[in-house]
Structure formats: C-alpha cells, structure tokens
Backbone bond lengths (Angstrom), bond angles and torsions (degrees), N, CA, C in turn:
res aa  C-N    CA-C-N  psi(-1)  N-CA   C-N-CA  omega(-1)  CA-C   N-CA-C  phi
1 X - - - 1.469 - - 1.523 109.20 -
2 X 1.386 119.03 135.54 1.742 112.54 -173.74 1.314 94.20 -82.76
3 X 1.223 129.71 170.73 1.217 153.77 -154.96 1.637 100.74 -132.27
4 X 1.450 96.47 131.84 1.858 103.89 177.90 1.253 92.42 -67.01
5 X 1.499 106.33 144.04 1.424 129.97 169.81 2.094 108.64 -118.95
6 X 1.654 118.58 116.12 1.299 116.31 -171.34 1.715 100.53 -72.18
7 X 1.523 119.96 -15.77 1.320 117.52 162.99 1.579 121.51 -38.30
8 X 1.337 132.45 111.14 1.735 138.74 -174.27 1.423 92.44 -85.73
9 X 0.890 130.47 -54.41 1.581 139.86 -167.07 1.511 118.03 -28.12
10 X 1.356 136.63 106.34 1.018 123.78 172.59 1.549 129.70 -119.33
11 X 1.072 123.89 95.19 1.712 125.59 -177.11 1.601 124.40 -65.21
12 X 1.446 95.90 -179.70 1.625 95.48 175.11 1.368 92.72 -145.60
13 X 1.727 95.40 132.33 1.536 117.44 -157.66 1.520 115.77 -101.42
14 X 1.660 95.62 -26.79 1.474 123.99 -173.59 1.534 118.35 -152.46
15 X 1.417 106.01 140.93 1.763 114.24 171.00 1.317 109.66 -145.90
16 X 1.320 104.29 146.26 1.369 106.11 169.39 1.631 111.69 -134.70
17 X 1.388 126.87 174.44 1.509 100.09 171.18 1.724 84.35 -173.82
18 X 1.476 124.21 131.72 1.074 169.95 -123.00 1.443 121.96 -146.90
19 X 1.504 127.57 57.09 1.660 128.00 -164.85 1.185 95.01 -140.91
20 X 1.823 119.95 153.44 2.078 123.40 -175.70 1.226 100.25 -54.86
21 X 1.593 108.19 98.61 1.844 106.44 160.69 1.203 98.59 98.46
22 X 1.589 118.72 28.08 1.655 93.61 158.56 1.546 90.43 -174.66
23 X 1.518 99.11 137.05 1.709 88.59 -153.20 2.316 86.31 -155.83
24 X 1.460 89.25 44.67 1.908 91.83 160.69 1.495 100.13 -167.67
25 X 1.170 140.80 -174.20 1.599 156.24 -166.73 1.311 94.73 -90.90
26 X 1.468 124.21 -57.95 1.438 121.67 -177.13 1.062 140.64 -71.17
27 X 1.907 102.62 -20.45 1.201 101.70 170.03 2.162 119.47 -80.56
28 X 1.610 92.25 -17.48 1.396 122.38 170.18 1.076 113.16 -35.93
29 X 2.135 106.91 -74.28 1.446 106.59 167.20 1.158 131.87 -55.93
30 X 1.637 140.26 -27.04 1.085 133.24 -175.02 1.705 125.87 -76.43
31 X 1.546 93.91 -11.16 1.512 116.12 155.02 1.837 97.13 102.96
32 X 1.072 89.71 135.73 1.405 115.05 -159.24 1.734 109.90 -78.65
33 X 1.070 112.07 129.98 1.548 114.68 -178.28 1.510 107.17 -69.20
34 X 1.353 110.46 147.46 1.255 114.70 144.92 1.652 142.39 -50.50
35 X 1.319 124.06 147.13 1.675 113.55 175.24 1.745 129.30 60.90
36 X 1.614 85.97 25.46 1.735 93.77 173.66 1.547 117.60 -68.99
37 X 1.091 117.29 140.66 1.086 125.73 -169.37 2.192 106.51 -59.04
38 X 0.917 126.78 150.27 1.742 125.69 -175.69 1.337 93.67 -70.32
39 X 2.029 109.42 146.90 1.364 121.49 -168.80 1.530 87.00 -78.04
40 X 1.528 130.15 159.87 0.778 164.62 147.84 1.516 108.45 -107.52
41 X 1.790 102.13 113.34 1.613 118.75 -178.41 1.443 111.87 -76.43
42 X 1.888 118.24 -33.63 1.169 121.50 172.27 1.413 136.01 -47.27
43 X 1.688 92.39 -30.96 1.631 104.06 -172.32 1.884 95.96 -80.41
44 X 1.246 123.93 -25.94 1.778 119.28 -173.83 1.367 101.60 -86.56
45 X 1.563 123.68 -43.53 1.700 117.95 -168.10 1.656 113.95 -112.98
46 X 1.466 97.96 5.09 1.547 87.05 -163.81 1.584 140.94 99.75
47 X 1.202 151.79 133.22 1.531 133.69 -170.55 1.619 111.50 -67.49
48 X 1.551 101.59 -18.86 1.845 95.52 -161.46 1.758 98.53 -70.25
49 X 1.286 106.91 153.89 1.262 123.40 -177.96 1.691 139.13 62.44
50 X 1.697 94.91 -1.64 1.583 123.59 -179.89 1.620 100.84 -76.94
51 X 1.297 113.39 -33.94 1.766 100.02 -170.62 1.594 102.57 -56.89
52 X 1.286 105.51 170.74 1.755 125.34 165.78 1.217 101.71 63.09
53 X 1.587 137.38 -32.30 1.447 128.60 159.02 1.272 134.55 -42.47
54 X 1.604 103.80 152.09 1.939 85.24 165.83 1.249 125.88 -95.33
55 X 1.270 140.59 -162.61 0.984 131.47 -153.38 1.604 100.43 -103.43
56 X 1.590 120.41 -17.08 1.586 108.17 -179.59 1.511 92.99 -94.06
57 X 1.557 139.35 -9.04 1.243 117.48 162.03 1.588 122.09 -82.13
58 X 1.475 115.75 -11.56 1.509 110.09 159.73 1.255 116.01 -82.62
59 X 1.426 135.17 -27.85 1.052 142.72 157.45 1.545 112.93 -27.22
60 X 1.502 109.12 -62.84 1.580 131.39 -155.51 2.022 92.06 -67.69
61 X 1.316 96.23 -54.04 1.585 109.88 -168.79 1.599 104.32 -49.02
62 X 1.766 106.76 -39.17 1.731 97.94 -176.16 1.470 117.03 -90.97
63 X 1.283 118.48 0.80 1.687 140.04 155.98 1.638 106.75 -62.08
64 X 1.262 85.74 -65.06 2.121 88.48 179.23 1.442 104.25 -42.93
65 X 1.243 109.35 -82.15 1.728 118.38 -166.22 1.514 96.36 -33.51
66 X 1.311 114.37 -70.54 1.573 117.89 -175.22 1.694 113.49 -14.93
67 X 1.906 103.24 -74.22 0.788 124.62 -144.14 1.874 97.31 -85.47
68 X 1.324 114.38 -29.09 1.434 99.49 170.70 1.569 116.89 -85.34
69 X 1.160 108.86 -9.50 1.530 115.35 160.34 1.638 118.01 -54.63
70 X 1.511 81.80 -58.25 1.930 92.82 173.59 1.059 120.87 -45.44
71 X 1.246 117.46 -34.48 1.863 123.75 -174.03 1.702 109.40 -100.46
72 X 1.232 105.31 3.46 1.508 82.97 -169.77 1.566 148.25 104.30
73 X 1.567 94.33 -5.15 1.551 120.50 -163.98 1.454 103.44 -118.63
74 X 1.046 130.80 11.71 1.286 143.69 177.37 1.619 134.83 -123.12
75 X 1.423 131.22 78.61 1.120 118.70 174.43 1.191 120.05 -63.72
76 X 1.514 115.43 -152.05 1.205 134.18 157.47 1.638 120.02 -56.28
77 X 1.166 114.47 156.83 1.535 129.73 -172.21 1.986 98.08 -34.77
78 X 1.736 99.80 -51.55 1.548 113.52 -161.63 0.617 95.50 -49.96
79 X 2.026 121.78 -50.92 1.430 123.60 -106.61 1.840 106.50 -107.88
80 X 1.877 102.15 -5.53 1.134 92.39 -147.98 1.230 155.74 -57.61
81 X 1.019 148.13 -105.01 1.878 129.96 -138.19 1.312 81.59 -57.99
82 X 2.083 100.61 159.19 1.541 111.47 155.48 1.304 109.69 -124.91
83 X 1.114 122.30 30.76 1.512 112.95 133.28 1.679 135.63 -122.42
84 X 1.060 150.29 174.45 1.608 130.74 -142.51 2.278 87.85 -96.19
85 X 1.518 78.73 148.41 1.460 89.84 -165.30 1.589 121.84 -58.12
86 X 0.997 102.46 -16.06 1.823 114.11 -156.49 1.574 85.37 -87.01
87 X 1.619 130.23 -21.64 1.503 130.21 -178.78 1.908 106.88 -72.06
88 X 1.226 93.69 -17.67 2.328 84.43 168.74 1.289 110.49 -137.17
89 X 1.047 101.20 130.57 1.875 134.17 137.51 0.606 119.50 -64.08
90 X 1.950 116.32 156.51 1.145 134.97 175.55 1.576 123.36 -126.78
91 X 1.197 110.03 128.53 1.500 104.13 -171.97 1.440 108.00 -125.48
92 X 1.421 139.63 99.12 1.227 120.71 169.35 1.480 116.51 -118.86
93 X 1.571 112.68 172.68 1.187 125.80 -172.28 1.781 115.92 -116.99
94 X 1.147 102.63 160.25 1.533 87.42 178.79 1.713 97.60 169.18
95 X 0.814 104.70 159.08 2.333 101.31 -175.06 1.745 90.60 -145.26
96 X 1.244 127.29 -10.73 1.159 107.89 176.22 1.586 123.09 -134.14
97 X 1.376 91.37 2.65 1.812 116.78 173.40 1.617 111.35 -15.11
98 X 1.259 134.20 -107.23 1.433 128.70 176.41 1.337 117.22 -97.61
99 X 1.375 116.18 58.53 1.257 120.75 -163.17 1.809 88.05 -82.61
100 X 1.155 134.55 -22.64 1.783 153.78 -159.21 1.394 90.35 -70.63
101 X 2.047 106.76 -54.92 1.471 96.65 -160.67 1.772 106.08 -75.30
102 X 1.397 117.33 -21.81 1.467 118.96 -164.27 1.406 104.19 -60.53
103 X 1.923 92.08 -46.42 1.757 87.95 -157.05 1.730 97.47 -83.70
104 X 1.187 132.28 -7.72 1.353 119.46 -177.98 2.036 104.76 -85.67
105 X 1.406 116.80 -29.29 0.870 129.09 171.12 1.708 113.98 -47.13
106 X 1.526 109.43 -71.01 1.678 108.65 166.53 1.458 116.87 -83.78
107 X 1.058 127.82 18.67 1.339 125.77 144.93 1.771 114.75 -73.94
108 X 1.542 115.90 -45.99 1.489 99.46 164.12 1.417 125.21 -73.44
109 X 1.626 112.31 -18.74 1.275 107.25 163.43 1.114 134.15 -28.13
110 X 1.817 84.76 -76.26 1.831 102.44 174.19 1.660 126.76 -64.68
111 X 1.239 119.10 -31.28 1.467 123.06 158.83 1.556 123.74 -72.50
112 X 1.076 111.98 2.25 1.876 112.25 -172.76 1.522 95.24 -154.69
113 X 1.238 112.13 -141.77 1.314 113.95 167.34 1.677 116.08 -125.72
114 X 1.237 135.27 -162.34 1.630 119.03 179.15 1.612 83.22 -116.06
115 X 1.505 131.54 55.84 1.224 132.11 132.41 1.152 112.10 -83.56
116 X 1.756 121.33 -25.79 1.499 109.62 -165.24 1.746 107.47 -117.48
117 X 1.546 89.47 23.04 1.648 91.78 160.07 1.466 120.55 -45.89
118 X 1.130 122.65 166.15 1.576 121.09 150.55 1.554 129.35 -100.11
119 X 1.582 109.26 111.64 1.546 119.63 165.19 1.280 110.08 -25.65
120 X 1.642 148.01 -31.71 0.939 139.99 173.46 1.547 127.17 -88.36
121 X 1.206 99.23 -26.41 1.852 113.78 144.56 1.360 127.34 -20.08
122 X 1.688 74.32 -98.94 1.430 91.46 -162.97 2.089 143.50 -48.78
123 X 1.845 79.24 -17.61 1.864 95.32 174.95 1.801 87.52 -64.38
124 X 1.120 122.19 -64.81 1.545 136.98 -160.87 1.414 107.07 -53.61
125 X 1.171 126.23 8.31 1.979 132.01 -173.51 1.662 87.37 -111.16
126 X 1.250 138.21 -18.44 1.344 112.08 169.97 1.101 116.23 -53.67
127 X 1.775 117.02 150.70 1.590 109.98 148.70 1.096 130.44 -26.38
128 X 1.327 118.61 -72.85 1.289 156.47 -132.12 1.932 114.28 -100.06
129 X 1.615 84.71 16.07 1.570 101.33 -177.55 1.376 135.51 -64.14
130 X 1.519 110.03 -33.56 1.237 95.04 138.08 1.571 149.49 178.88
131 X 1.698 81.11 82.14 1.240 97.01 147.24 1.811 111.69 -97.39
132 X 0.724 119.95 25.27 1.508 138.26 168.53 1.424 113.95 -92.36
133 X 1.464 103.00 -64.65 1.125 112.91 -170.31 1.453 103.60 -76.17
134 X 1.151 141.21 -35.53 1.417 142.92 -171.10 2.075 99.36 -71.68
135 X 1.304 117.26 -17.96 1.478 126.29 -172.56 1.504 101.73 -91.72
136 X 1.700 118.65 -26.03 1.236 111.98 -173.21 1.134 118.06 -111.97
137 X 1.784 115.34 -10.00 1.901 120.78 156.24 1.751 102.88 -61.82
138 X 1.229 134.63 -29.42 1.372 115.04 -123.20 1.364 78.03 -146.98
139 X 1.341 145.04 14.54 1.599 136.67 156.53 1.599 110.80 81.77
140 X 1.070 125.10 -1.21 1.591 130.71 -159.01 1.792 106.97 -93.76
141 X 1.566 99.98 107.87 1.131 122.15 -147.03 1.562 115.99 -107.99
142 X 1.830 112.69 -2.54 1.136 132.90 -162.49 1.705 91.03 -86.33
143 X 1.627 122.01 176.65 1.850 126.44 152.10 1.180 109.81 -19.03
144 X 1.450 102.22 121.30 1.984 102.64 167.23 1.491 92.73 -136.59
145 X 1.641 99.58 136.88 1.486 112.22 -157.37 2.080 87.00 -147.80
146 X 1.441 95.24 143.31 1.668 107.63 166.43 1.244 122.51 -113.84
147 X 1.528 118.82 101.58 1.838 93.93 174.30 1.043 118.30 -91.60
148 X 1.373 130.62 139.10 1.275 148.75 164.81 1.811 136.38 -102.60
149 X 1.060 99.13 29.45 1.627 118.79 -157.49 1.788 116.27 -99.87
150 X 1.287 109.01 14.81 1.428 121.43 157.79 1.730 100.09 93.10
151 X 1.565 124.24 -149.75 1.298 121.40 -160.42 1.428 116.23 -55.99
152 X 2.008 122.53 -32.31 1.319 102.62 -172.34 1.778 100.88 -102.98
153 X 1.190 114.92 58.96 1.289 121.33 153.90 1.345 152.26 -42.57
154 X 1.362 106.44 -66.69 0.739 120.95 123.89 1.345 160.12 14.04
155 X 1.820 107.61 -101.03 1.276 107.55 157.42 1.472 122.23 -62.80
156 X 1.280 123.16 -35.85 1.671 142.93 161.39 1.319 99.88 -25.41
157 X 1.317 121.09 -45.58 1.851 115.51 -163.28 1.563 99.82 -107.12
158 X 1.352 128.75 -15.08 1.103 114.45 153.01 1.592 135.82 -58.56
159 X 1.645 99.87 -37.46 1.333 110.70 174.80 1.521 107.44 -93.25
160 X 1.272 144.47 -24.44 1.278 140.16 139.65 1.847 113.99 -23.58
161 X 1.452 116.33 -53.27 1.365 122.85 171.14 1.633 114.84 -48.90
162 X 1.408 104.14 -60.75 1.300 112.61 -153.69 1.657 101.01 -85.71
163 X 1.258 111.83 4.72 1.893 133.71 159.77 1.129 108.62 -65.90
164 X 1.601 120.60 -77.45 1.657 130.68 171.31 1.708 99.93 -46.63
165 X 1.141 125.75 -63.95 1.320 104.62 -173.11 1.576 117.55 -54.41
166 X 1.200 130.70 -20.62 1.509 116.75 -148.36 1.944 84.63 -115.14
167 X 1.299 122.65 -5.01 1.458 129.01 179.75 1.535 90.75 -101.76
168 X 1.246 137.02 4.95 1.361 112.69 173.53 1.800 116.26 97.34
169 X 1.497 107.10 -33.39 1.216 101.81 -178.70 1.302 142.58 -51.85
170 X 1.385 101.27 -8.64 1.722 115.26 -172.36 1.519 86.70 178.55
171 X 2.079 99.70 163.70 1.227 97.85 -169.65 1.458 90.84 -103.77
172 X 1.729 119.06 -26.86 1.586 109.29 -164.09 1.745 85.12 -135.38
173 X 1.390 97.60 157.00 1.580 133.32 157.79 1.451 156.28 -112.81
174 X 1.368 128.84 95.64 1.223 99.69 -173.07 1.456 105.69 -98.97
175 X 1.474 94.02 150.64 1.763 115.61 -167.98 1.351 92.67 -103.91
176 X 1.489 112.61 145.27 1.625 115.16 160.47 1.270 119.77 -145.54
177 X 1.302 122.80 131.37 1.709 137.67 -173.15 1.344 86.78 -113.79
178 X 1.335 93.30 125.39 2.187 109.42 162.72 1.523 90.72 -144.20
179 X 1.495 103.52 179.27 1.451 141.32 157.99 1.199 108.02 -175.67
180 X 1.418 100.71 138.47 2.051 99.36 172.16 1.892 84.19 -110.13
181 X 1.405 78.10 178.99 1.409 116.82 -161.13 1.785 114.19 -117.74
182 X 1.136 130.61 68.40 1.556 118.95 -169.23 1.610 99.36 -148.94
183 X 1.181 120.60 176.06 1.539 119.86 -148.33 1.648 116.15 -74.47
184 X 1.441 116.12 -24.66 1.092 105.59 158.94 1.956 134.49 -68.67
185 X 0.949 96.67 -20.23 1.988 126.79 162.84 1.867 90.08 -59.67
186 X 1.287 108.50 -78.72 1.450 100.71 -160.98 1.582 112.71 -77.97
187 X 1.102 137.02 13.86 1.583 150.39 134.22 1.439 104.08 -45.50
188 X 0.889 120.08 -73.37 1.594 141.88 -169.04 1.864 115.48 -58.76
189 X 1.607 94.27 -45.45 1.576 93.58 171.61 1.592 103.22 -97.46
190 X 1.009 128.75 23.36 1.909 123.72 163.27 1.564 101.10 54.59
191 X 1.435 90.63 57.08 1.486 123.13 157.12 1.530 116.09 70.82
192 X 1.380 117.88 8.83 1.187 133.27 174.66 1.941 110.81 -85.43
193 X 1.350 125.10 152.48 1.230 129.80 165.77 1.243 132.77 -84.53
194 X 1.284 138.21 157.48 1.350 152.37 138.03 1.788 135.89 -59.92
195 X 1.069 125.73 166.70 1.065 107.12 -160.01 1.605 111.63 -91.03
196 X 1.310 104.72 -14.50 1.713 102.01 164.68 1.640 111.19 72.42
197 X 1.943 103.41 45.84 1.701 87.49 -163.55 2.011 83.23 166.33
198 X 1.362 103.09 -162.65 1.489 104.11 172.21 1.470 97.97 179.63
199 X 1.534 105.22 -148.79 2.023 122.78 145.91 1.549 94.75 -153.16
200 X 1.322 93.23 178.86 1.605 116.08 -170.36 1.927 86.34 -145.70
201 X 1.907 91.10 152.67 1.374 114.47 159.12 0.922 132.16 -103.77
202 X 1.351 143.50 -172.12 1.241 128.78 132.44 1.743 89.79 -143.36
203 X 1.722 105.92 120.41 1.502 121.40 175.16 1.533 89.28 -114.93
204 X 1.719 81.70 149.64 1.781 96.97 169.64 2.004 109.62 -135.05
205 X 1.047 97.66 -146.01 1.507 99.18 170.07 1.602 86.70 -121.40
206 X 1.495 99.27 160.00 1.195 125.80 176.07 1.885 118.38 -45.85
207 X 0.979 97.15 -61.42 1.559 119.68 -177.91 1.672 104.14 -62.41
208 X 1.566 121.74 -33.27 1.642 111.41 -170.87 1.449 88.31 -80.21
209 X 1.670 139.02 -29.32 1.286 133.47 -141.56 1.466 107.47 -83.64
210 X 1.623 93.73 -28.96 1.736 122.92 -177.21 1.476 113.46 -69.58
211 X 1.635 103.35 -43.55 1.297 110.49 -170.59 1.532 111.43 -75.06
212 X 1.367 116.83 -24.77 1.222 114.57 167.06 1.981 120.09 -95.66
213 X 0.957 115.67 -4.63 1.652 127.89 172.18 1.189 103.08 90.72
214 X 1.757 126.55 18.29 1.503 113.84 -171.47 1.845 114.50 -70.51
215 X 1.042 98.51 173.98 1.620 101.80 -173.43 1.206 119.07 -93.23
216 X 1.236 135.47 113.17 1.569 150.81 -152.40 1.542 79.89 -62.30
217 X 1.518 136.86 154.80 1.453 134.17 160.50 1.887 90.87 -122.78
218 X 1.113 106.55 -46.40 2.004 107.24 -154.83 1.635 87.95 -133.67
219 X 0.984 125.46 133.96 1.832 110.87 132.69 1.603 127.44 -89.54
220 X 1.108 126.14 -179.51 1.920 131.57 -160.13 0.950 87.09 -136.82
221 X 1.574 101.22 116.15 1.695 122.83 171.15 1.521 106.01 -95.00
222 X 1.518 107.37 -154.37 1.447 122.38 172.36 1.818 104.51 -46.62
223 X 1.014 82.37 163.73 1.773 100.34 -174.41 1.757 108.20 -146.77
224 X 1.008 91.35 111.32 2.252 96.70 177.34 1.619 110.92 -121.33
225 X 1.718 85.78 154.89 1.591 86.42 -164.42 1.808 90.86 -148.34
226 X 1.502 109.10 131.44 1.487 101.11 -177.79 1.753 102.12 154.31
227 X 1.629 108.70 170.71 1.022 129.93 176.40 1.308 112.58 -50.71
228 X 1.033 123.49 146.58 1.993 122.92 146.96 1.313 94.24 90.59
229 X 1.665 103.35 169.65 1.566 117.63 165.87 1.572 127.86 -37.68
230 X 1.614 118.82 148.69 1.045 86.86 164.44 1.568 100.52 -115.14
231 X 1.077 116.25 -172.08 1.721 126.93 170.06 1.353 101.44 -81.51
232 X 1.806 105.58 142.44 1.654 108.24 165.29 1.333 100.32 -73.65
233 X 1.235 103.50 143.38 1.629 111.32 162.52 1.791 113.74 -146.11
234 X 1.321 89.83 31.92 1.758 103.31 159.86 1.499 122.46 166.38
235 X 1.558 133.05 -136.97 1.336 111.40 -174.99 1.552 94.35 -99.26
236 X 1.476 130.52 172.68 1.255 128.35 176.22 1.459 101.26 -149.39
237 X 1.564 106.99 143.89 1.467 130.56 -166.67 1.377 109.25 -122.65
238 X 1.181 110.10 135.98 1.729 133.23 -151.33 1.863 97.49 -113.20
239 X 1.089 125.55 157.01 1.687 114.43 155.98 1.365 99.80 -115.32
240 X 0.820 96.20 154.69 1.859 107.97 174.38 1.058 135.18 -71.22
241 X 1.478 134.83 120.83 1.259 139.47 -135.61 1.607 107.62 -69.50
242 X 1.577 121.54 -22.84 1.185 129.01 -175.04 1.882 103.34 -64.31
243 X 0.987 99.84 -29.67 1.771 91.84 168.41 1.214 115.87 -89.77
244 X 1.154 157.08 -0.14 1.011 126.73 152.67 1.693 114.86 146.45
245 X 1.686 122.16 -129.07 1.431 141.33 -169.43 1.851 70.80 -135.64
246 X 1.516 103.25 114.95 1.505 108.29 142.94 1.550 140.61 -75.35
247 X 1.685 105.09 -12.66 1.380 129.42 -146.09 1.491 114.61 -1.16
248 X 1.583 104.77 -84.89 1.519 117.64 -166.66 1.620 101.98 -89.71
249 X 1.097 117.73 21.52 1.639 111.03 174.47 1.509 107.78 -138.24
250 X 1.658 129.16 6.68 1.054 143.31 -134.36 2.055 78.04 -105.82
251 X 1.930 122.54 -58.97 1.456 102.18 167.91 1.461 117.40 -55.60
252 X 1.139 140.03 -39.23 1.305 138.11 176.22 1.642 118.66 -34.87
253 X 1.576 103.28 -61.72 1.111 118.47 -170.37 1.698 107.12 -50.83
254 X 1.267 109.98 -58.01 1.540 133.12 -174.63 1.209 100.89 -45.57
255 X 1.579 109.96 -65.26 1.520 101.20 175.90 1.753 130.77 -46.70
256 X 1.532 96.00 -46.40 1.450 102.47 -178.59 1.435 112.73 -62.88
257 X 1.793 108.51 -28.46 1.649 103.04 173.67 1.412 132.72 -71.43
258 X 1.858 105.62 -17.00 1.214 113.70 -178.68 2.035 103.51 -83.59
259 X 1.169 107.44 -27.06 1.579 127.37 167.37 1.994 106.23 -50.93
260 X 0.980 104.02 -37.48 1.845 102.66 -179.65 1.544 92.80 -90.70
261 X 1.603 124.11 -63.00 1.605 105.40 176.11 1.604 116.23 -23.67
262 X 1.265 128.23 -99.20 1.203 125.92 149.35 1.239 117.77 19.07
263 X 1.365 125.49 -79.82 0.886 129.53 -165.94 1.513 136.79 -75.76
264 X 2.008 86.63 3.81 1.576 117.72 -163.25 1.894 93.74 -111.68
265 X 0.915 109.64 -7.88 1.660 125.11 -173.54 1.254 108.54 104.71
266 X 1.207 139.60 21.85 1.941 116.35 -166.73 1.528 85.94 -104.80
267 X 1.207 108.74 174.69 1.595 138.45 -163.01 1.462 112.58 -103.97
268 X 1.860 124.04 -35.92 1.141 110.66 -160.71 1.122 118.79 79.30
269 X 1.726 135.09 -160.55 2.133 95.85 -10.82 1.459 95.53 -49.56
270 X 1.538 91.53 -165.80 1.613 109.62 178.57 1.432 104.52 -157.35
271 X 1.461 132.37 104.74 1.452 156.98 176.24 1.774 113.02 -57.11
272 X 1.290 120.54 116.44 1.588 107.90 -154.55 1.910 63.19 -132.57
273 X 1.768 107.46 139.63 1.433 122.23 -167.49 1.517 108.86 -153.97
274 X 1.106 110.61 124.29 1.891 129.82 -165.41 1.288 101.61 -151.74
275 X 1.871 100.04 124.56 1.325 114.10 166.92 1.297 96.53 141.31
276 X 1.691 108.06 -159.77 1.239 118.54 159.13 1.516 98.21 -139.01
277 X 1.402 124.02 169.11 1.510 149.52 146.11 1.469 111.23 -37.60
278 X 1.208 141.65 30.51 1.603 133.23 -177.64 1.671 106.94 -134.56
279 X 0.993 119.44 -168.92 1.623 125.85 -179.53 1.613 114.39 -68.42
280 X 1.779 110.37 -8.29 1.469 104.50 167.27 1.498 111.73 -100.74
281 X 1.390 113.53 29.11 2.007 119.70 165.77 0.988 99.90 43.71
282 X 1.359 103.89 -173.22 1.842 123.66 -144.42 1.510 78.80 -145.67
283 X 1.381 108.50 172.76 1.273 135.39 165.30 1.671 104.57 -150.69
284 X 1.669 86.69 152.62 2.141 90.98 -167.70 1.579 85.02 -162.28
285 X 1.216 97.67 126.54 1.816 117.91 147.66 1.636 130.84 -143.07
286 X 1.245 90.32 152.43 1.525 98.43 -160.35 1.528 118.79 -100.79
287 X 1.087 118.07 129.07 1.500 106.64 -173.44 1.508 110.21 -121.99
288 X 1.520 102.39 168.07 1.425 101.71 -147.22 1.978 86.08 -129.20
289 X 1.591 114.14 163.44 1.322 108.71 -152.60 2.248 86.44 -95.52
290 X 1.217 118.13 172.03 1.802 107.84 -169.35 1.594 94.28 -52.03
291 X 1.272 148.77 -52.50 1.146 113.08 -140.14 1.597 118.88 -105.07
292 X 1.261 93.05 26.23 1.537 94.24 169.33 2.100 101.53 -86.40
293 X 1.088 99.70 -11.78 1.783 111.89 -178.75 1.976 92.36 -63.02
C-alpha cells in the first residue's frame, strides 16, 4: 500500500512523444517537420501482443515503454519495472481512441446480428481501453483512470494524475494523450485528420523522484479549469497545423514540448492551454523549469 506523502510537489521524470517524423520532447519543441513518415508501434514494442488491437491502443503501448523508459522505471523486456507495481498509475486521455472498433462493432450489429460480432472486438469497445491495456502490458498496478471529456483532456488527466499523487494514492503516474487517425476519425471530424501519434509522462511526487535519484525534467504548477479566456502566464507551444486535430493528446503534447524546452536550457514558465472560450471551459497549466522542484 503507498503511503501518504504531505509532499504537494509534483514533477515530471519522463516524456516521450510519438508523431510522423518526430519521435522525443526536444525534437517536439523545436517544431516538428512536415511529411514524417506514420509511427509504427512494432518498430518501439515489438509485433507480440499488437494483433486484434487498435491502433490508438498500440499507439498508447509504444508511448508507455518510451515514456517509462525515459524516467527510469523500465528495464529490459525480462527485467521489468524497477520499482514495485502498486507505486504507478495510469491516466490517459484520448476522445477518439477506439472509436473504429465501436462503430465497426455496431455496424455488424445492425447489419447481422451481435452473434457475428468479433470475440476480438468486443474487449477493445471499452472506453477505458487503453489505459487498461497500457496497465496490463507493462505491470502498473497503481489508479487507472480514462478521460474522455473532449479538448481539455488532456490537461484534465494530467491534473487528475498529479491529484492521486498529492492525495496519497500512488507515488508515480504515467499519463497518456493519443489519437489515431483512420477513416472512421475523419467521418467524425468532416473530413479533416488527427494527429496519428500523441506523448506520454511519467509524473511523480517530489520525494518518490528523490528517493530514487531520478532527474527532475519539468515541475507542475497551478492548474485552471473554467469558462472564458485565460491570462498568459508564460511561453505557449502550438503543434503544427500539418498534423492535424490533437484533441485528447493536444495537453500532453504541450507538456512534453515544454519538457524539451527545459531540456534545451530555457527557464520558462511555460503555459500549456486546452479548450475553447465558451460554456465547455478551458483548461491551463503552468510548468515550471527542474529547479524550481
């Protein structure tokens, strides 16, 4: 059982991030090329266990590895996690995740009957697919939670994370923003794309990051959630329109881009912003460069 920690402090230990032609935080921030070739999950985790999935839960799976690699929590295939499992959660985001398997799922419904569903389907029509599935490749035994709540997603499950951590529930988290990109996706956005890709975190509390010597990358400031504008209150990072609808990976990304700043020497802060200005609010958090941790 983890143990409440009165430490509030919550860092980011690890990032990874996964889009055509750009595949780290730093290369993220420095702004992402056009015409990258599509991630391939096989080439980061391997073919085993990719069949019958969809493509934002293989997506998610080669974010994890990445991103607990990045921090430190990841050996080898044998070796894996090195710290005890019940210490991470999983929180990811996503608005269009297996939306492919749902609607192809009641499409045979309604044309046949749901006798001739597919057994390999139907596990994959949950919400909650995968951040599930990313908890049950990868041993991670702490809160596993899915948000699904449209543009500030995202940041929502970042600060959802750094909730369980600062309530005691777990000491570390990995967060994950995906969306794939395939024809039922561009039905839905009126023929426009997705970004076909995401990033992942891994935040902890201050004190687990210490106790193991990991390397402060970002700290997690204030966090706002609500109607109307918000105020700048640092630098803010855009993705480039050539990729697409970021939706539910669009806070992820931001974060992971302010994670390569950082990691490039700048100071910050750095303003990470999801939503719009109308009655469905904004979400905004601010991050701070390691040594304000």
């Amino acid at each position: 059982m983890t143990t409440q920690s009165t430490d509030t402090v919550v860092v980011v230990t690890g990032a990874a991030v996964l889009l055509p032609g750009t595949d780290s935080a730093r290369a993220l921030a420095d702004g992402p090329p056009p015409g990258g070739a599509p991630v391939d999950p096989a080439a980061h985790v391997g073919k085993k266990g990719l069949r019958y999935m969809d493509r934002a839960t293989q997506l998610g799976y080669a974010l994890s590895a990445a991103a607990l690699r990045d921090a430190g929590l990841l050996g080898e295939e044998k070796d894996g996690l090195t710290v005890p499992a019940a210490s991470v959660g999983v929180v990811a985001s996503s608005n269009f995740g297996n939306l492919d398997t749902v609607a192809r799922a009641l499409d045979t419904i309604r044309e046949e009957t749901v006798t001739a569903t597919s057994p390999m389907d139907l596990p994959n029509a949950s919400s909650n697919v995968i951040a599930s599935s990313a908890a049950i490749r990868y041993g991670l035994r702490g809160p596993n939670l899915m948000v699904c709540n449209g543009e500030t997603s995202g940041l929502d499950a970042v600060h959802w994370a750094a909730t369980m951590i600062t309530a005691g529930r777990t000491e570390r988290v990995l967060v994950l923003g995906v969306e794939p990109d395939n024809e039922v996706v561009r039905r839905l956005l009126g023929g426009g794309r997705a970004v076909d890709g995401g990033a992942a975190l891994v935040v902890e509390s201050r004190a687990a990051a210490a106790e193991r010597s990991a390397t402060v990358r970002a700290v997690l400031g204030p966090y706002r959630r609500g109607a109307g504008e918000q105020s700048a209150r640092g630098r803010r990072w855009a993705l480039p329109e050539h990729f697409g609808t970021a939706s539910g990976a669009s806070g992820l990304l931001q974060v992971a881009a302010a994670v390569g700043w950082f990691d490039a020497g700048e100071r910050g802060p750095v303003q990470a912003v999801t939503g719009t200005a109308t009655d469905d609010g904004r979400a905004d958090l601010l991050l701070f460069a390691p040594e304000a941790a």
